[in-house]
N, C-alpha and C positions, 0 to 999 in steps of 0.2 A: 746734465744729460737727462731728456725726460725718458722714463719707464715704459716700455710696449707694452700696449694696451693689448686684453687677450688673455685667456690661456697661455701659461708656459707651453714650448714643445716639448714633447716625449719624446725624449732621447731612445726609450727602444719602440717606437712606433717608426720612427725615423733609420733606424737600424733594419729594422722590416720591412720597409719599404724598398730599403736598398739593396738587400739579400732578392726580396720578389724579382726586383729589377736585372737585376744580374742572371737570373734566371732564365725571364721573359726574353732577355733579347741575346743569350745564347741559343733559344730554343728555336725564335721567332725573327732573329736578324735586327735590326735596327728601325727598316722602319715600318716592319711586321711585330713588333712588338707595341700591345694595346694597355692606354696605361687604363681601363676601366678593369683589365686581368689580372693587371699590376697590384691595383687598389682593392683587387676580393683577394688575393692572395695574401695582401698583408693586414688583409681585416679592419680596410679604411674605406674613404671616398677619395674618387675623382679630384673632389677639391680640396680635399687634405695633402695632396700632391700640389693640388696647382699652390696654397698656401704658403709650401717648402719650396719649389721649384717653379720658376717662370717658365719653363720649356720641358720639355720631352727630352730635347736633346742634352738639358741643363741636369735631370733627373741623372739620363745615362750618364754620363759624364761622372756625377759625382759617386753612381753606384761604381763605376770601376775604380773611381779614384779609395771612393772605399774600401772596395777590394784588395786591392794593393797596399790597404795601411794594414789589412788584418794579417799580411804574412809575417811570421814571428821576428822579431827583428834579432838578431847577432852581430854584437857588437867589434869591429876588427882587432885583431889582437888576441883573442882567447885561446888561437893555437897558432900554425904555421899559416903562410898565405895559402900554403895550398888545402888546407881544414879549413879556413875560413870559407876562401872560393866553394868549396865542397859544399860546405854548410848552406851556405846562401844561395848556392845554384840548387841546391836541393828543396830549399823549402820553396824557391819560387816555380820550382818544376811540379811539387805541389798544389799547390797554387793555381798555377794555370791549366792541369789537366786532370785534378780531382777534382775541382768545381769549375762555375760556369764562367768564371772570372776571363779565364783564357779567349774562347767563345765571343764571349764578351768584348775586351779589347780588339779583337780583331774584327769585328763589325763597327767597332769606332774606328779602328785604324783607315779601315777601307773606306769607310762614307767621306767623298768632298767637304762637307760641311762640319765636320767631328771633327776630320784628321790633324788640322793643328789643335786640336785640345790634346788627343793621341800622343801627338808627341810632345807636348809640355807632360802630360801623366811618364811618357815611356822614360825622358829625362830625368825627372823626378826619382826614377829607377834605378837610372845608368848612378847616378849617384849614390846610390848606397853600394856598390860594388866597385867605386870610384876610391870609396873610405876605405879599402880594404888594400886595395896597391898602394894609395900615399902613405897607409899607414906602417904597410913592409915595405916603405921605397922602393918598391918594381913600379915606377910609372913608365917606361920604355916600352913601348907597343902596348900598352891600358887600353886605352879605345877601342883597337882594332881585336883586344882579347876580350871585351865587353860586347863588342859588338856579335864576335862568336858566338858565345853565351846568349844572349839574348837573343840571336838568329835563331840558334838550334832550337829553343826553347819553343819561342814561336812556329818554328817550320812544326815540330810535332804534334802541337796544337791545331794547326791549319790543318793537314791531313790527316790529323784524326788517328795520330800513330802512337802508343802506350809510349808513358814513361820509361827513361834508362831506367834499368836496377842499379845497384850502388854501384858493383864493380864496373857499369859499363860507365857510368856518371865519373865514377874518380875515374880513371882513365881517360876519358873526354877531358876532364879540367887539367889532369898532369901536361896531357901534350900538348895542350894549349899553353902550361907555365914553361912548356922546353923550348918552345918558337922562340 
């Protein structure tokens, strides 16, 4: 296999880029988000974008996908399903409404042209909460209790409504485990 010719890439120039991005188009929408803003924000050029990314839409795409790998991961098993559920509805409720991650997604979710990327990233999701029923055997209504969770998540997001506190978060996942 021949050697890329080039400069290695900078793995945190490329981490910059994607933090910028994530920014820009929770601020600016999808496709009011300008990537020569993008590229002063993260202290690059224009074409040290286009070098990593073929598209704009390819950038966004992989700044959310990015986003979503940096939520801490918790492995199933470490408590009861319903500490687990907790946990993990917690840090992604993090996630999407203390950064711009949230924002974010849902300008890919809505744009025609994104949306099926959207929901290959959303799936991608549904399965780390997917790992947490198979692993307590509660797979009997998973989907529809995932899809809760991740409704809620996003509806708050969308309108722009603050995070549960804890006790209103456990209480949201309990009655979901008693359905």
């Amino acid at each position: 296999m021949a050697a890329k010719r080039g400069r290695p890439r900078d793995a945190a120039l490329s981490r910059n880029i994607l933090t910028s991005t994530l920014a820009e188009v929770a601020q600016n929408g999808l496709h009011g988000a300008r990537l020569d803003v993008i590229a002063a924000s993260a202290h690059t050029s224009k074409q040290a974008l286009y070098r990593r990314w073929p598209s704009k839409d390819d950038l966004i795409c992989e700044a959310v996908r990015h986003g979503f790998s940096r939520i801490p991961a918790q492995p199933p098993g470490s408590a009861s399903l319903m500490d687990d559920l907790l946990g993990v509805t917690a840090c992604f409720q993090e996630a999407l409404t203390a950064s711009p991650l949230g924002k974010a997604y849902l300008c890919l979710a809505t744009s025609p042209h994104t949306a099926a990327e959207a929901r290959l990233i959303e799936g991608e999701q549904r399965t780390y909460f997917r790992q947490m029923f198979v692993f307590h055997g509660t797979t009997v209504g998973m989907e529809e209790k995932i899809d809760s969770i991740l409704a809620h998540l996003f509806y708050r997001v969308l309108l722009d409504k603050p995070p549960l506190g804890n006790i209103a978060l456990k209480n949201f996942v309990s009655g979901l485990l008693r359905e």
